[in-house]
C-alpha positions as CSV (number, residue, x, y, z in Angstrom):
1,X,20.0,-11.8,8.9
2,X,22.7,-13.7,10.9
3,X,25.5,-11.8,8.9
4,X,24.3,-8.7,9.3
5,X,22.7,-7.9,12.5
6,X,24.9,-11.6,14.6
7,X,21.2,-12.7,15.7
8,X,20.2,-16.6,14.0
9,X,16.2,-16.1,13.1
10,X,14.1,-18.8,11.9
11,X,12.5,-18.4,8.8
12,X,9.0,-17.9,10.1
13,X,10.6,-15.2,12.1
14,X,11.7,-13.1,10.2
15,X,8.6,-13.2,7.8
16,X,6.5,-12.1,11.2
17,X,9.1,-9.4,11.7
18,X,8.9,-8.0,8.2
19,X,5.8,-7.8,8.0
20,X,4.7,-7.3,11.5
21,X,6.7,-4.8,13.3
22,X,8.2,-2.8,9.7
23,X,4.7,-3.2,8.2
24,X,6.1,-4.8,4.8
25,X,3.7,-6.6,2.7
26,X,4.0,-9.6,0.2
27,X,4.6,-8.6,-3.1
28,X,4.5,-10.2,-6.7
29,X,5.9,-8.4,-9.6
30,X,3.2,-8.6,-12.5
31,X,3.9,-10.6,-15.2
32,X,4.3,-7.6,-18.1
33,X,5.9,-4.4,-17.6
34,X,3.2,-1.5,-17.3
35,X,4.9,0.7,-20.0
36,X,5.3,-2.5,-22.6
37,X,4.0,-0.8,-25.9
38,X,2.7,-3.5,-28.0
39,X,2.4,-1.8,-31.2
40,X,6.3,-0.7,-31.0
41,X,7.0,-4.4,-30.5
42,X,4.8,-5.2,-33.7
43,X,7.1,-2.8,-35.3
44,X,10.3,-3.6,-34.2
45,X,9.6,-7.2,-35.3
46,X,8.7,-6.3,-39.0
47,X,11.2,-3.5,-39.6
48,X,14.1,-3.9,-37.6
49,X,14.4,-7.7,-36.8
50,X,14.6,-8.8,-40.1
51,X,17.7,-6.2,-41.0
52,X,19.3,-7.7,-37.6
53,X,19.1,-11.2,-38.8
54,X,20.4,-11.1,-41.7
55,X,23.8,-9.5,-40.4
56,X,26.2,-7.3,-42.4
């Protein structure tokens, strides 16, 4: 914050100012992407890994 605006915050500050005056909420990303296809996966890992490990 100090670089870009010249203005030293706390850390407690600028969490109240996030989420306070610009409305911003905590967020955690989940742990597995929403468009993970598992049965692609289960495929890649019988037909393709194999092929890629054992090289040329």
């Amino acid at each position: 914050m100090e670089r870009v605006t010249g203005v030293r915050l706390a850390r407690a500050s600028v969490w109240r100012l996030l989420t306070g005056r610009l409305g911003w909420s905590l967020q955690r990303p989940r742990r597995q992407a929403v468009e993970r296809d598992e049965s692609e996966i289960a495929r890649w890992v019988a037909q393709e890994w194999p092929r890629i490990r054992r090289g040329r």
